[in-house]
C-alpha positions as CSV (number, residue, x, y, z in Angstrom):
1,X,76.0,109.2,114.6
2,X,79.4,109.6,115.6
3,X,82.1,107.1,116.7
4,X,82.8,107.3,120.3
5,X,86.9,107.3,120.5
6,X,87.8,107.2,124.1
7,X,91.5,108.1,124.1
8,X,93.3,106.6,128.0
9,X,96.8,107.0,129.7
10,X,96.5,105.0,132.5
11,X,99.2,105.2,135.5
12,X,100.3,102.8,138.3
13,X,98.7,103.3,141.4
14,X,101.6,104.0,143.3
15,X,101.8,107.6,140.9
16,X,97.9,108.6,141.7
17,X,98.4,110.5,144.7
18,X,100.0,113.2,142.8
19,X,97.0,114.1,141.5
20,X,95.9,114.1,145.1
21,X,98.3,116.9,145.8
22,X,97.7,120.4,145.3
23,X,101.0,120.3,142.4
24,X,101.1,121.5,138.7
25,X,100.6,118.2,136.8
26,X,101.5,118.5,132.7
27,X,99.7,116.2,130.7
28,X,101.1,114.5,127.8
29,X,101.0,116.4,124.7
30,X,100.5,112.9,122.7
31,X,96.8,112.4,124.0
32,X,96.4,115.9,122.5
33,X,98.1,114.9,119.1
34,X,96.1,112.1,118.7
35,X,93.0,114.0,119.6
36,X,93.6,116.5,117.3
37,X,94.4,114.3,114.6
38,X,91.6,112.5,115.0
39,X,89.2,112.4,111.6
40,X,85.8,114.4,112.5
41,X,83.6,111.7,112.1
42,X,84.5,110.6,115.7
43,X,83.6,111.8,119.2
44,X,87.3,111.9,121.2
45,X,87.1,111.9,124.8
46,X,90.6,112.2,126.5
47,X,91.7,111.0,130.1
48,X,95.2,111.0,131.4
49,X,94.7,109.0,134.8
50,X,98.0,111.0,136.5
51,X,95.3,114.3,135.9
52,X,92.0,112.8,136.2
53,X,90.2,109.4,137.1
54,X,88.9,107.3,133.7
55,X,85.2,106.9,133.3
56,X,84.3,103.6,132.7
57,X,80.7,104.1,132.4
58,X,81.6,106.3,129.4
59,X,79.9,104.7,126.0
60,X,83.2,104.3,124.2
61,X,83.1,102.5,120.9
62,X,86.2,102.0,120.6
63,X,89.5,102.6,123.6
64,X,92.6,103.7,122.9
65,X,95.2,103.3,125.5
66,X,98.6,105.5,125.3
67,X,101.1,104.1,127.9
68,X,105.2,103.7,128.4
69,X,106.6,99.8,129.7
70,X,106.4,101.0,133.4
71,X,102.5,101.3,133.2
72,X,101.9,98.3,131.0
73,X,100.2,96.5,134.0
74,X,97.8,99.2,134.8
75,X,97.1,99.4,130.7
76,X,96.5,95.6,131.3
77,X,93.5,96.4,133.6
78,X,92.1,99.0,131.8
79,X,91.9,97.0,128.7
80,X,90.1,94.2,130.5
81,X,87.5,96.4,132.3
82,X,87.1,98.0,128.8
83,X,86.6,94.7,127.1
84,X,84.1,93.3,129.5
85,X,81.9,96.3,128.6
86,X,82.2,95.0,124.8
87,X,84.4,97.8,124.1
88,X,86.9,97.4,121.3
C-alpha cells in the first residue's frame, strides 16, 4: 500500500476570490516539480488553494505545504487542521 503524500499551497483569504472569478489562474510549477519528483512508492495528491479548495477529509499520510512569507498564516492553519487529523 502506497504512502498518501498530499502536496498544499495554501493562500490568504483575502486572494480566494480570484478563483471566484471567471480569470486564467497559473498554478505554480513547484507543486508540479515536487509531484513529479516524487519516488513511486507514494500516492501525490496536489492542491494549490488560489485554483482549487484543499480537502481536508482527504486520507493524507503525510502534508506537505509549499508557501512564500505572505501566506505563512494561512500555512499556519492548514498545518493545524492537518495535525488534528493525526496527519504528519
Amino acid at each position: 500500500m502506497k504512502t498518501k503524500l498530499y502536496i498544499i499551497s495554501p493562500c490568504r483569504a483575502e486572494d480566494i476570490w480570484r478563483k471566484r472569478r471567471a480569470t486564467f489562474v497559473l498554478p505554480q510549477m513547484s507543486l508540479a516539480i515536487l509531484a513529479a519528483l516524487t519516488p513511486d512508492r507514494f500516492e501525490v495528491k496536489v492542491t494549490d488553494e488560489l485554483v482549487d479548495d484543499i480537502d481536508f477529509a482527504f486520507p493524507a499520510d503525510l502534508v506537505a505545504i509549499s508557501t512564500n512569507s505572505s501566506n505563512a498564516g494561512r500555512a499556519y492553519e492548514v498545518s493545524a487542521r492537518s495535525e488534528t487529523k493525526g496527519q504528519r
